[in-house]
N, C-alpha and C positions, 0 to 999 in steps of 0.2 A: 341444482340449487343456484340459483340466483343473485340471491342476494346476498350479499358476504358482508358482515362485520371489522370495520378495519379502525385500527388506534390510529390517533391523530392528537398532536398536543395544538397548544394556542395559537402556534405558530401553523396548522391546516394540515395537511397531508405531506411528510417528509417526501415521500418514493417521487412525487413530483417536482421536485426542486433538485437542482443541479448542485452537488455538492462539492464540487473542484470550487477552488477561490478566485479564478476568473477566467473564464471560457477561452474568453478574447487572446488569453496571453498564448493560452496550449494551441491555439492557430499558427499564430506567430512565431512559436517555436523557442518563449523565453522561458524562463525559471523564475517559479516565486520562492524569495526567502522562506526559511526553513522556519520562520515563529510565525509564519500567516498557513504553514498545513497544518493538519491532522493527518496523519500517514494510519493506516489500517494492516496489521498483520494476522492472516491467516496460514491455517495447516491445511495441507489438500496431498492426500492420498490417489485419490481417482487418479484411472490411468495409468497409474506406476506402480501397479502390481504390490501394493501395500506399504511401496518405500515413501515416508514424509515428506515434502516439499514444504519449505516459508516462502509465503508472499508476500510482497509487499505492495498493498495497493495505494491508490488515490494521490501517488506522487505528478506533482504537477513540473517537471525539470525539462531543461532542452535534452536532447538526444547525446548530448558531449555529458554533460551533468548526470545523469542518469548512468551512463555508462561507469564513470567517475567512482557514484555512489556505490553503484554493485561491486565498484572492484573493490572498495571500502569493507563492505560488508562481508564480503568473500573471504578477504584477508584477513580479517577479525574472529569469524567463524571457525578458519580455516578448511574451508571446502570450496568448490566447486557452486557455480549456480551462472544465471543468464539474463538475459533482457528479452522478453516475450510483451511487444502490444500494450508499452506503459507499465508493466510489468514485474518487479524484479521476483525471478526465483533463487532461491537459494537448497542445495541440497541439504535434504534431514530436517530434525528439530529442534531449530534455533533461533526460533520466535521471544524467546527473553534475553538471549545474547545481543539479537538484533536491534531489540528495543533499547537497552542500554548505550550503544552507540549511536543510534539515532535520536535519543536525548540526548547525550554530550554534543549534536552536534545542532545540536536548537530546535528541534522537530518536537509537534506532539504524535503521542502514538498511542496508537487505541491496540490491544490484542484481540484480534477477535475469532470466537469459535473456542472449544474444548481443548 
């Protein structure tokens, strides 16, 4: 099959647009304030033998910053978790704990996934 059927709103085809808030900065190695992301959290199993990880994607922070926040969120959770490739994991399932503190701290946040 060939030819595939793909949703697109007004604005064309999302999958093609870059959705960090400005490429330029994550080069550079700066941090965008916390009311210009959208932060993205998912559950992911894979790999871990059935045990739940939180993700946290689409943070756009320096490497100090980033670090920073996972100790944040780690501490709040209270568990364990890491910094993977832009990444934050957090052990278990604490994708609504996480979201509440990442709104207290000006971020928007999307939950995504079951």
């Amino acid at each position: 099959m060939t030819n595939k059927t793909v949703w697109s709103s007004e604005s064309g085809d999302l999958r093609k647009k870059d959705l960090t808030p400005n490429p330029s900065l994550m080069k550079r190695g700066e941090s965008v304030p916390p009311q210009q992301q959208m932060i993205y959290l998912h559950r992911e199993t894979s790999g871990r033998n059935g045990t739940p990880v939180s993700l946290v994607k689409n943070l756009v922070l320096s490497k100090e910053d980033l670090k920073a926040l996972a100790k944040k969120l780690k501490q709040g959770c209270g568990t364990g978790g890491t910094v993977k490739d832009g990444v934050i994991e957090i052990q278990g399932e604490h994708r609504q704990k996480i979201s509440e503190i990442l709104i207290k701290l000006g971020y928007k946040v999307k939950i995504a996934g079951g």
